[in-house]
FIBARO-502315 format. One record per residue: x, y, z of N, C-alpha, C, O, CB in turn; residue number from 1; residue in one letter. Coordinates in pm, whole numbers, padded with zeros to 5 digits. Each point is the difference from the previous one (the first is absolute). Glycine has a CB too. Example, Ala and Ser with C-alpha at 12.3 -4.5 7.8 and 13.67 -1.06 7.14 Angstrom:
REM FIBARO-502315
@n.east = 01319; n.north = -00569; n.up = 00780; ca.east = -00089; ca.north = 00119; ca.up = 00000; c.east = 00090; c.north = 00120; c.up = 00000; o.east = 00104; o.north = -00002; o.up = 00066; cb.east = -00293; cb.north = -00115; cb.up = 00059; num = 1; residuo = A
@n.east = 00154; n.north = 00222; n.up = -00197; ca.east = 00082; ca.north = 00119; ca.up = 00006; c.east = -00077; c.north = 00109; c.up = 00073; o.east = 00051; o.north = 00111; o.up = 00017; cb.east = 00067; cb.north = -00174; cb.up = -00232; num = 2; residuo = S
END
This chain:
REM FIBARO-502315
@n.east = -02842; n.north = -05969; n.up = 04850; ca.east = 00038; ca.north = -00027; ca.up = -00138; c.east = -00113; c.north = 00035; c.up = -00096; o.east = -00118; o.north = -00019; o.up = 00031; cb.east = 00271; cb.north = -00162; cb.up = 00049; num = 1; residuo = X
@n.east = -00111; n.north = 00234; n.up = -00203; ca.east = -00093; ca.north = 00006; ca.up = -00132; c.east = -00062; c.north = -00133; c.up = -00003; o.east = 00074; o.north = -00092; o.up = 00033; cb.east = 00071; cb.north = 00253; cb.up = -00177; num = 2; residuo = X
@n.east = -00272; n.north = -00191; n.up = 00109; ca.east = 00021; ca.north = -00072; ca.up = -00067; c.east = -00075; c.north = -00006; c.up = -00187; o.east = 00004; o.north = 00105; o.up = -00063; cb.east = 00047; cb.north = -00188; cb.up = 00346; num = 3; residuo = X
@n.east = -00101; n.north = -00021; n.up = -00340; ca.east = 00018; ca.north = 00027; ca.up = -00132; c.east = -00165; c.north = 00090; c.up = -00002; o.east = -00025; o.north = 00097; o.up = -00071; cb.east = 00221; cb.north = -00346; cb.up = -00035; num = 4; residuo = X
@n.east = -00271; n.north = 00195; n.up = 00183; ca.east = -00145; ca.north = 00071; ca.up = 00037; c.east = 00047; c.north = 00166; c.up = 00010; o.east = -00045; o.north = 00089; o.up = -00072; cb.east = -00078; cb.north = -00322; cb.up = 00237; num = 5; residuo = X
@n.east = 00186; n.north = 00242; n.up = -00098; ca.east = 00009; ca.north = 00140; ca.up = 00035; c.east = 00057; c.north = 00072; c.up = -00158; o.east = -00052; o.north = 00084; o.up = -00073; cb.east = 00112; cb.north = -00135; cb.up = 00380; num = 6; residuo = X
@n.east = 00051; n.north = -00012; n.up = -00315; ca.east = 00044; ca.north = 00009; ca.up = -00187; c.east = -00099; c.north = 00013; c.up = -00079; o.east = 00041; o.north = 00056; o.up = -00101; cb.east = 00127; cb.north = -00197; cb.up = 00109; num = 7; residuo = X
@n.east = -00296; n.north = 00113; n.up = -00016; ca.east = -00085; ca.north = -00017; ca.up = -00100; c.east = -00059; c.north = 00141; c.up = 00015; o.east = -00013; o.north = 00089; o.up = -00085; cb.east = -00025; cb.north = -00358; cb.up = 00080; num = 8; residuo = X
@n.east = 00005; n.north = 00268; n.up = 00137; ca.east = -00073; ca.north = 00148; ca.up = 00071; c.east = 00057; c.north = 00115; c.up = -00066; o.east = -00069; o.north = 00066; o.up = -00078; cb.east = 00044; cb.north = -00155; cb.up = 00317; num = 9; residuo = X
@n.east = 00166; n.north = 00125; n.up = -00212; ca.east = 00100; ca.north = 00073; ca.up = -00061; c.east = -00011; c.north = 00005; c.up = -00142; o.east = 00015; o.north = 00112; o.up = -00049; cb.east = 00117; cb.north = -00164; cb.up = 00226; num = 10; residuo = X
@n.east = -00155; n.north = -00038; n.up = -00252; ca.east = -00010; ca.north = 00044; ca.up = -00136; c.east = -00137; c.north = 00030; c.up = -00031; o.east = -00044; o.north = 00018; o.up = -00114; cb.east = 00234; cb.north = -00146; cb.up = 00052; num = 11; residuo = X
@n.east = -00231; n.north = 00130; n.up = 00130; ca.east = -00144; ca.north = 00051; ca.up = -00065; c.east = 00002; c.north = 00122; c.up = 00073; o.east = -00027; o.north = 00100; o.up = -00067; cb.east = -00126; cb.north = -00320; cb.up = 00020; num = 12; residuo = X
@n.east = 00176; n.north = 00238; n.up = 00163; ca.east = 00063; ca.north = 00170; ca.up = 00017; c.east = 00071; c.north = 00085; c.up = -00079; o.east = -00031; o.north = 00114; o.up = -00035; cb.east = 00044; cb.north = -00185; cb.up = 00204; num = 13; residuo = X
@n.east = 00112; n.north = -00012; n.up = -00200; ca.east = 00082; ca.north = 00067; ca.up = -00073; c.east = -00020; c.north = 00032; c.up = -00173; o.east = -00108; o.north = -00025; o.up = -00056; cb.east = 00241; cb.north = -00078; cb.up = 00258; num = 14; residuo = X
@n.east = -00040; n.north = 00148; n.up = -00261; ca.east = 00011; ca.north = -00002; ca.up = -00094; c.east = 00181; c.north = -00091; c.up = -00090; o.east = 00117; o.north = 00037; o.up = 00000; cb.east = -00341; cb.north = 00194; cb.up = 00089; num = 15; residuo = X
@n.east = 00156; n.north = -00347; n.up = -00147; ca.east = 00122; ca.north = -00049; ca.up = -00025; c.east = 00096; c.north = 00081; c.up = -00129; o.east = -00047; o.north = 00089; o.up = -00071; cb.east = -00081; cb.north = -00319; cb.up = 00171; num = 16; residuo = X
@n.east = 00244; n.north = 00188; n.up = -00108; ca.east = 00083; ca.north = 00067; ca.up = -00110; c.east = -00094; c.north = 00013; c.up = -00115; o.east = -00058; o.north = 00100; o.up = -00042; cb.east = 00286; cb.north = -00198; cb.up = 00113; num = 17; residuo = X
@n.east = -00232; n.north = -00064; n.up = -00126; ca.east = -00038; ca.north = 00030; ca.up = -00149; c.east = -00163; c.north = 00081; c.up = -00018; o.east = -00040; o.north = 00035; o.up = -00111; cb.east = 00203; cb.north = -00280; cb.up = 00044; num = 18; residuo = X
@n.east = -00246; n.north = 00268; n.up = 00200; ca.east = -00109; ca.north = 00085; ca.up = 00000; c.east = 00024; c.north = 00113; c.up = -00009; o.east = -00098; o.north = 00073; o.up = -00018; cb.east = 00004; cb.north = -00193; cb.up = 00115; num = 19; residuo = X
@n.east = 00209; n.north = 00177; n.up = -00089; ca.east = 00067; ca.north = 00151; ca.up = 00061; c.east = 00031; c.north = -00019; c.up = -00153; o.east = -00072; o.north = 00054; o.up = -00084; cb.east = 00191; cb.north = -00009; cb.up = 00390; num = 20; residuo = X
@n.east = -00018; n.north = -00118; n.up = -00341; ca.east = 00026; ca.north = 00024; ca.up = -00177; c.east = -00145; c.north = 00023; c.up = -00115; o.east = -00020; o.north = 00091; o.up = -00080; cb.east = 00251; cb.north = -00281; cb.up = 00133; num = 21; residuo = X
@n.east = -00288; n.north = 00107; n.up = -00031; ca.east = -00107; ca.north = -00032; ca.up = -00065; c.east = -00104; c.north = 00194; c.up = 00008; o.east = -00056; o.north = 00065; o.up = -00088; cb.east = 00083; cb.north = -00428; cb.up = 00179; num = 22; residuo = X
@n.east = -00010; n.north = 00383; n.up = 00034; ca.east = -00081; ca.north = 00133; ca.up = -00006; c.east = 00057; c.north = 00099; c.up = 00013; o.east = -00068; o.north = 00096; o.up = 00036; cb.east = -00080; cb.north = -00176; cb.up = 00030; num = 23; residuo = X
@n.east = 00255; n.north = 00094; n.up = -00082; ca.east = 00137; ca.north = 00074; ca.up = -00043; c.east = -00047; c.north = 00003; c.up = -00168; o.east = -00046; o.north = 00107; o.up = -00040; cb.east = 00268; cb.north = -00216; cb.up = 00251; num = 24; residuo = X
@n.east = -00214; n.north = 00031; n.up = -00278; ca.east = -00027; ca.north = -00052; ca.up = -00132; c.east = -00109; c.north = 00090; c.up = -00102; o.east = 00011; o.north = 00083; o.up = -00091; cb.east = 00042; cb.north = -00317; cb.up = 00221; num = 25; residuo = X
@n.east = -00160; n.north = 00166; n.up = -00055; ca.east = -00144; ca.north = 00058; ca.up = 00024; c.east = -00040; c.north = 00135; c.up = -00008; o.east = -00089; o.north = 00041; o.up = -00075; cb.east = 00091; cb.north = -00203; cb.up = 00201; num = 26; residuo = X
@n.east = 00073; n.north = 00241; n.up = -00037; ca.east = 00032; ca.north = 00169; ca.up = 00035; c.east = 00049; c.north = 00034; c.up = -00119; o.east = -00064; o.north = 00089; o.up = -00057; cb.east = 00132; cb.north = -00078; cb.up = 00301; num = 27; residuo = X
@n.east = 00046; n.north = -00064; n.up = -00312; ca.east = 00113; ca.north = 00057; ca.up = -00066; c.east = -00123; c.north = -00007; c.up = -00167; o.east = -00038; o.north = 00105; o.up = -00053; cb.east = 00350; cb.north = -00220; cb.up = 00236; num = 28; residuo = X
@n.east = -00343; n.north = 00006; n.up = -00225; ca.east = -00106; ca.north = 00033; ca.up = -00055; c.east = -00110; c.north = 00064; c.up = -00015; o.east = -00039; o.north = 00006; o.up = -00116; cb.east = 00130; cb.north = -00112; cb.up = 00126; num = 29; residuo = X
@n.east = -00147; n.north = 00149; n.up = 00059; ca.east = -00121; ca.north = 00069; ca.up = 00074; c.east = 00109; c.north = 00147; c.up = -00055; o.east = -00007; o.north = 00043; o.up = -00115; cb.east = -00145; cb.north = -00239; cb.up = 00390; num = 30; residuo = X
@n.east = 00217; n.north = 00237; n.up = -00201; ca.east = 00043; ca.north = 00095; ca.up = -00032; c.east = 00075; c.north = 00023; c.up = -00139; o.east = 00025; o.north = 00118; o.up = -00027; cb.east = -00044; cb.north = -00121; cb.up = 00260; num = 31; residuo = X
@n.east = 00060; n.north = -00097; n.up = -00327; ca.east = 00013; ca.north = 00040; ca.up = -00127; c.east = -00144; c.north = -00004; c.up = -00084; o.east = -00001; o.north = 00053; o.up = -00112; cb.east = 00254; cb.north = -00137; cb.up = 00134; num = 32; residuo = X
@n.east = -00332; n.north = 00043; n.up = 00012; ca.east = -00113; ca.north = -00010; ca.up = -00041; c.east = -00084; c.north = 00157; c.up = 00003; o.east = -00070; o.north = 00056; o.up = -00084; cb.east = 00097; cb.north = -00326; cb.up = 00165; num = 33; residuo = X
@n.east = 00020; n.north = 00314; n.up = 00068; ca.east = -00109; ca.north = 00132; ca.up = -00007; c.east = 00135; c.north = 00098; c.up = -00078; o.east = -00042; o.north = 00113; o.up = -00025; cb.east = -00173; cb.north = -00133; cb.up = 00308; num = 34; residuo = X
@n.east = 00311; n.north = 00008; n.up = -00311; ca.east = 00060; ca.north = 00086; ca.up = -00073; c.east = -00059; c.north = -00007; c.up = -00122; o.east = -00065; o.north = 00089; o.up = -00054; cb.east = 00255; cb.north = -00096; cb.up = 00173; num = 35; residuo = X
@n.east = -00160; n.north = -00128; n.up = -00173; ca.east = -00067; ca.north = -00016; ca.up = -00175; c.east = -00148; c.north = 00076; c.up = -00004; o.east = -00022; o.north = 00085; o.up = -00086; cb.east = 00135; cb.north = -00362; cb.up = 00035; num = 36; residuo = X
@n.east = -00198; n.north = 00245; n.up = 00137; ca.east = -00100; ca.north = 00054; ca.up = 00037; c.east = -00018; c.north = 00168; c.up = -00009; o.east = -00087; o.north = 00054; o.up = -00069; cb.east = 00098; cb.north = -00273; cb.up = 00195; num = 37; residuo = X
@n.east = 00047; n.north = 00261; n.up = -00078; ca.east = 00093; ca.north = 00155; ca.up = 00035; c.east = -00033; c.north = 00014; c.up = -00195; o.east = -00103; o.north = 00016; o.up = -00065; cb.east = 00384; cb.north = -00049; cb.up = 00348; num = 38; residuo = X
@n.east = -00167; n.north = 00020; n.up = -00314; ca.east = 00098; ca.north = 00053; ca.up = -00091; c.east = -00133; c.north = -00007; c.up = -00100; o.east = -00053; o.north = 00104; o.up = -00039; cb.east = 00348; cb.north = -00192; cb.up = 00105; num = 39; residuo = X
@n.east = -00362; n.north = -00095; n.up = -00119; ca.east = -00109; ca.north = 00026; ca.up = -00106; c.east = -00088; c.north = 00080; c.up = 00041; o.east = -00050; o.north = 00052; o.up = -00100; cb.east = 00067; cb.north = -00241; cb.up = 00013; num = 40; residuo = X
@n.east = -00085; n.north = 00244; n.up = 00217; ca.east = -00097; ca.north = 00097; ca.up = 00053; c.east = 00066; c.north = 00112; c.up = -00088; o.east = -00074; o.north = 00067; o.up = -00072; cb.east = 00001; cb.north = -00156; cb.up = 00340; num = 41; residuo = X
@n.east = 00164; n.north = 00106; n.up = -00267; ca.east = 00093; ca.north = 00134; ca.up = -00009; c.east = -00063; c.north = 00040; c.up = -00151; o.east = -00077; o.north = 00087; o.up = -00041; cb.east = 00344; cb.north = -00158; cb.up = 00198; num = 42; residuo = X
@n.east = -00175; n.north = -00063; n.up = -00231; ca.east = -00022; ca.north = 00007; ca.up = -00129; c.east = -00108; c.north = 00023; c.up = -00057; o.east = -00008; o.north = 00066; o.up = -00103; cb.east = 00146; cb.north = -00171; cb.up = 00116; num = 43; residuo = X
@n.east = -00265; n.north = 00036; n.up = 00067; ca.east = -00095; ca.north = -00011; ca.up = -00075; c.east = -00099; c.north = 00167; c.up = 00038; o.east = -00101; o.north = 00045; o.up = -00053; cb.east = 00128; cb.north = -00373; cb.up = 00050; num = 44; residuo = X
@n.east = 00053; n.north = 00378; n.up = 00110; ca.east = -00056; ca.north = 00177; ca.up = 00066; c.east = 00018; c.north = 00067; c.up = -00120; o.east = -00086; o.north = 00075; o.up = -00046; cb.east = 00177; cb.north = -00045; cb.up = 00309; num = 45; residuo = X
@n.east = 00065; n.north = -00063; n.up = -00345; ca.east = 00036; ca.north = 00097; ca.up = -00088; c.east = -00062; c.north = -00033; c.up = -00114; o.east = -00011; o.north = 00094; o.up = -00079; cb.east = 00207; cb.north = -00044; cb.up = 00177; num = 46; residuo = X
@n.east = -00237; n.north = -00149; n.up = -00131; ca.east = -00018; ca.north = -00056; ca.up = -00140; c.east = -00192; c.north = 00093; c.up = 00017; o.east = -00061; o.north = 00053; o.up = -00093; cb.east = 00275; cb.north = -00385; cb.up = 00059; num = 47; residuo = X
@n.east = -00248; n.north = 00324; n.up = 00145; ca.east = -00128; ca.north = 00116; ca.up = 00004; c.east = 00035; c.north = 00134; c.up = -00028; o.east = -00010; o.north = 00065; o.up = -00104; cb.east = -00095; cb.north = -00185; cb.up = 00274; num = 48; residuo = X
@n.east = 00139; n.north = 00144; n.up = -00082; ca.east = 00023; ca.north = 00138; ca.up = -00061; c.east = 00062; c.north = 00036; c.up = -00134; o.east = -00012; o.north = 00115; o.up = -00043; cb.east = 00026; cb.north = -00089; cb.up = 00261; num = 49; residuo = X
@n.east = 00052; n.north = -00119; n.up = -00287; ca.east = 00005; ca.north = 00048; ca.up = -00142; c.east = -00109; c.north = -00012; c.up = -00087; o.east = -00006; o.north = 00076; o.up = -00097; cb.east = 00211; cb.north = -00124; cb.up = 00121; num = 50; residuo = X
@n.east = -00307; n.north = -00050; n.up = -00002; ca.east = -00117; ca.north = 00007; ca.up = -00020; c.east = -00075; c.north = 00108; c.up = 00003; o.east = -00056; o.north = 00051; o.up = -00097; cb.east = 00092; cb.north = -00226; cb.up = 00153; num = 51; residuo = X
@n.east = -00039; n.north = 00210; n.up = 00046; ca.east = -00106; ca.north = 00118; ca.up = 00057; c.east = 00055; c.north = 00171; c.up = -00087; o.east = -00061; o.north = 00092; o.up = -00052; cb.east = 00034; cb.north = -00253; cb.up = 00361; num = 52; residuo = X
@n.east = 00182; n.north = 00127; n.up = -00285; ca.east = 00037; ca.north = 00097; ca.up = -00102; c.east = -00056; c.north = 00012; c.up = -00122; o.east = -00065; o.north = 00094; o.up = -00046; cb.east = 00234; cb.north = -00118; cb.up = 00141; num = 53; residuo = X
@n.east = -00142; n.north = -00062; n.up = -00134; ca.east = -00009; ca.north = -00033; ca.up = -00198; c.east = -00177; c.north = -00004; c.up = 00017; o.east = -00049; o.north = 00040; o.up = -00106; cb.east = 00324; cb.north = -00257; cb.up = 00002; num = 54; residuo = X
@n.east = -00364; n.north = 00188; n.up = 00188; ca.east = -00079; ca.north = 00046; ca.up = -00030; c.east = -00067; c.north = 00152; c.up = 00014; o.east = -00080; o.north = 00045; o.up = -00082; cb.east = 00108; cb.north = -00271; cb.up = 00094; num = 55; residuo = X
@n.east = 00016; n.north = 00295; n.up = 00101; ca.east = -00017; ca.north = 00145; ca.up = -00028; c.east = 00115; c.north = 00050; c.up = -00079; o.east = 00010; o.north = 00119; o.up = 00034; cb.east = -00139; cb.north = -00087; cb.up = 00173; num = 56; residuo = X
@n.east = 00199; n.north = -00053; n.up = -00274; ca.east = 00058; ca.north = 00074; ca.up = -00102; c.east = -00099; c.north = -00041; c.up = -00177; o.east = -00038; o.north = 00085; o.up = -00081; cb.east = 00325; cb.north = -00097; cb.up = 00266; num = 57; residuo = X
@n.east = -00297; n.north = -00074; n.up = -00191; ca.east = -00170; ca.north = -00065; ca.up = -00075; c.east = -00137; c.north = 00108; c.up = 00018; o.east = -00075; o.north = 00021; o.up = -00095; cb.east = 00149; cb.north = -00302; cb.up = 00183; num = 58; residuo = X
@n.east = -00094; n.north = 00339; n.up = 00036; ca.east = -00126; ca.north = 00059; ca.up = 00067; c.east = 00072; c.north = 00171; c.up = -00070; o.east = -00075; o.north = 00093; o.up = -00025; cb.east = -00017; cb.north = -00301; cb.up = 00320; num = 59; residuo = X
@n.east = 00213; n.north = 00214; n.up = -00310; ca.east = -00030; ca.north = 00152; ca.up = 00002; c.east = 00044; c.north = 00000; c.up = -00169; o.east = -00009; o.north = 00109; o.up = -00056; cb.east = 00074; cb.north = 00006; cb.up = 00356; num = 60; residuo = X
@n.east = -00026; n.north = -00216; n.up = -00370; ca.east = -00021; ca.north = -00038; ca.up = -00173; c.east = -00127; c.north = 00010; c.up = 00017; o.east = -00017; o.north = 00121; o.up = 00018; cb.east = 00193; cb.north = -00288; cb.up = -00113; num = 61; residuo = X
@n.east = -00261; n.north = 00123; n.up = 00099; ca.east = -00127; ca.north = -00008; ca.up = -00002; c.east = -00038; c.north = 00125; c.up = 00034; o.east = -00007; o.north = 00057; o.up = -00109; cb.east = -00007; cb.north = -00280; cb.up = 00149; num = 62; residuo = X
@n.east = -00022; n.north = 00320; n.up = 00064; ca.east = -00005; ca.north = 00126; ca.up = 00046; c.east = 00054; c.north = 00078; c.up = -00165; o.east = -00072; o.north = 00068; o.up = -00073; cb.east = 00126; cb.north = -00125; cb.up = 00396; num = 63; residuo = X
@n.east = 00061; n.north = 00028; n.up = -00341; ca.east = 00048; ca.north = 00125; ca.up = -00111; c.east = -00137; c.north = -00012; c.up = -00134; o.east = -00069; o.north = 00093; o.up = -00043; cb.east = 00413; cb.north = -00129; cb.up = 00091; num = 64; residuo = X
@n.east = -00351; n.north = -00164; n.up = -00105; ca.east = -00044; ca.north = 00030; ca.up = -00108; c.east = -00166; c.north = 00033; c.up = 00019; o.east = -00076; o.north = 00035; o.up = -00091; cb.east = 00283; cb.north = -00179; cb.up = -00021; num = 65; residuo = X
@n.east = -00236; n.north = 00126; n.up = 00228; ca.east = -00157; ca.north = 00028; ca.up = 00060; c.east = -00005; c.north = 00188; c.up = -00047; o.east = -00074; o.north = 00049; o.up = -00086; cb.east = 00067; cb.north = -00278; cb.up = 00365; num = 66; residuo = X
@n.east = 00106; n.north = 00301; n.up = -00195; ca.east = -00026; ca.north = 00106; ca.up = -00048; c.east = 00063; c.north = 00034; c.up = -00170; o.east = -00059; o.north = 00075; o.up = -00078; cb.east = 00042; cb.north = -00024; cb.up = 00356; num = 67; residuo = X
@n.east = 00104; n.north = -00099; n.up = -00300; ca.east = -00031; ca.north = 00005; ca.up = -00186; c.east = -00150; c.north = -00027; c.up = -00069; o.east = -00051; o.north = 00078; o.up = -00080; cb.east = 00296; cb.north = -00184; cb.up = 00072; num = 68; residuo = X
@n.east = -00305; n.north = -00017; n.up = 00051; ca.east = -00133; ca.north = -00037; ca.up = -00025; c.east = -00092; c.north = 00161; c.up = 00002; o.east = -00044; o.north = 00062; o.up = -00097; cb.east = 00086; cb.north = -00346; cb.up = 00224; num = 69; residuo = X
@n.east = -00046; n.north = 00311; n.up = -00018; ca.east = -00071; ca.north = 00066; ca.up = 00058; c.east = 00013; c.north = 00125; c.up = -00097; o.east = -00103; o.north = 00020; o.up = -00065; cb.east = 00122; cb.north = -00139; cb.up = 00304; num = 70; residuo = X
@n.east = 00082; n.north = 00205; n.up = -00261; ca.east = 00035; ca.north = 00074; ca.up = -00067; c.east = -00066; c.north = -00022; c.up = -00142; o.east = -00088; o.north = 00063; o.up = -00057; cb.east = 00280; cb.north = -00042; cb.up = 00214; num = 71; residuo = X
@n.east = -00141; n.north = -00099; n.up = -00183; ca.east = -00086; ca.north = -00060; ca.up = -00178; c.east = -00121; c.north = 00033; c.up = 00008; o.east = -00054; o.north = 00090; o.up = -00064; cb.east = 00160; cb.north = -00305; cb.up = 00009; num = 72; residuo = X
@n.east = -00164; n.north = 00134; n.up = 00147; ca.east = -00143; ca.north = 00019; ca.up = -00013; c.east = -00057; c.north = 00113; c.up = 00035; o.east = -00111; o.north = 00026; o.up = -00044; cb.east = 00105; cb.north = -00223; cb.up = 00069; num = 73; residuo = X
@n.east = 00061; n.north = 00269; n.up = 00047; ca.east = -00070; ca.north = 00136; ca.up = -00018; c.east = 00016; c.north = 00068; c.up = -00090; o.east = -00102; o.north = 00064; o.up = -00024; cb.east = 00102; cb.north = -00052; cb.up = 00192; num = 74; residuo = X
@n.east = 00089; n.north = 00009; n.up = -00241; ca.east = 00057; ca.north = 00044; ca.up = -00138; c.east = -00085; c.north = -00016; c.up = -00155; o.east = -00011; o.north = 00072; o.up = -00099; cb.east = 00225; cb.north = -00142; cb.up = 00243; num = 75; residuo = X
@n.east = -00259; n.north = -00051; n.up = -00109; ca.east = -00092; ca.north = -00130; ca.up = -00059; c.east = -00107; c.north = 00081; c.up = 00009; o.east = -00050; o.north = 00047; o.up = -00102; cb.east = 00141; cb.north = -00287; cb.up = 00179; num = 76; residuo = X
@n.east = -00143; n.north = 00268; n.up = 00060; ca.east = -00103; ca.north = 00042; ca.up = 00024; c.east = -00028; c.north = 00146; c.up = -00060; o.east = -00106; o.north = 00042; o.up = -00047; cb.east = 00127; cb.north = -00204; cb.up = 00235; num = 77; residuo = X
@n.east = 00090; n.north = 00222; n.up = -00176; ca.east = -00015; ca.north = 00138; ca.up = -00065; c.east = -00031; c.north = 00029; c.up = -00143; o.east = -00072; o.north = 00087; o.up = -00049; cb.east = 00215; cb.north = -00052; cb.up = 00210; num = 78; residuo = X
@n.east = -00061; n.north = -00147; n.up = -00228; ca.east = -00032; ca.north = -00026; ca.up = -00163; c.east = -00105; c.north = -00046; c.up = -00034; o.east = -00045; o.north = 00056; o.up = -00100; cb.east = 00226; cb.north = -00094; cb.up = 00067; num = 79; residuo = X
@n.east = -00267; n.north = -00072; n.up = 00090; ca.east = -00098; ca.north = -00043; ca.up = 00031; c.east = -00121; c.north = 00174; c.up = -00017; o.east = -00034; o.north = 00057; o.up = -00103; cb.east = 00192; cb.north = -00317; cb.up = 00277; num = 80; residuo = X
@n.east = -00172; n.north = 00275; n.up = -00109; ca.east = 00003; ca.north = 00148; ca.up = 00051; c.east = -00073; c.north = 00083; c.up = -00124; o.east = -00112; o.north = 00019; o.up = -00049; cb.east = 00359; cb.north = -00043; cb.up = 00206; num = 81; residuo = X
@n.east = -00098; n.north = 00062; n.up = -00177; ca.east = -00013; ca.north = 00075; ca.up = -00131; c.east = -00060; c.north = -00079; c.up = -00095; o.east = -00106; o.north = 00048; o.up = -00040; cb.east = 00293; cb.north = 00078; cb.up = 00080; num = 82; residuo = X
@n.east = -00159; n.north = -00219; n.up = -00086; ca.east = -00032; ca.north = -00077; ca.up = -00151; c.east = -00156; c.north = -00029; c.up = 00020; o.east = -00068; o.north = -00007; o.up = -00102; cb.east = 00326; cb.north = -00134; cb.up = 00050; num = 83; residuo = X
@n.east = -00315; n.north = 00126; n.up = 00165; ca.east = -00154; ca.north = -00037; ca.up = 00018; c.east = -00055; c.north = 00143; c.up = 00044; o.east = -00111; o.north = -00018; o.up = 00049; cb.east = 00133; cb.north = -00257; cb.up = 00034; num = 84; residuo = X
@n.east = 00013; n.north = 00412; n.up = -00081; ca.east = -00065; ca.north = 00087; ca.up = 00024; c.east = -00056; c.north = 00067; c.up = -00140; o.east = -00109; o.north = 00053; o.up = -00025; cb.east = 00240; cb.north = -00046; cb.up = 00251; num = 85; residuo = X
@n.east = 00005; n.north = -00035; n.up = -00321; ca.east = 00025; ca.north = 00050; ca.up = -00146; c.east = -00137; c.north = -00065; c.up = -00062; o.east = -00047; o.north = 00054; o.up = -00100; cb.east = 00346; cb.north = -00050; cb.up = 00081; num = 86; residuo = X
@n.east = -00351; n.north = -00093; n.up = 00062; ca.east = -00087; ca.north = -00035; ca.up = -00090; c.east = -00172; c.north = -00041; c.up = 00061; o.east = -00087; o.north = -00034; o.up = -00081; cb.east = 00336; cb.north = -00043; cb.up = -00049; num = 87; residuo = X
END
């Protein structure tokens, strides 16, 4: 015969229902968790790279009026040039 000793043994072997529910539970969270996880990773991948965009599209504004600058001042320089040779 069982008896309740041996019963005790068994549950600590085993796994009872509401332990099986309970980490059933557990899992099912865990796994909506690494989705949410997932998805804001996701979001927050893209929300970089629009960053990174908008800042090299910034880098080559900058590039254009650098060489406008640049242009002037040599121009500058040429007038410069003339007007201080004249005298």
């Amino acid at each position: 015969m069982i008896s309740d000793k041996d019963i005790k043994k068994l549950e600590i072997v085993f796994v009872t229902k509401e332990e099986f529910k309970k980490e059933i539970n557990d899992l099912k969270r865990t796994v909506v968790t690494k989705r949410e996880f997932n998805r804001t990773s996701d979001e927050i991948i893209d929300s970089i790279k629009q960053v990174i965009n908008m800042i090299g599209e910034s880098l080559e504004d900058n590039k254009e009026q650098d060489n406008i600058l640049d242009d002037h001042e040599r121009r500058l320089d040429k007038v410069e040039d003339k007007v201080f040779s004249l005298t």
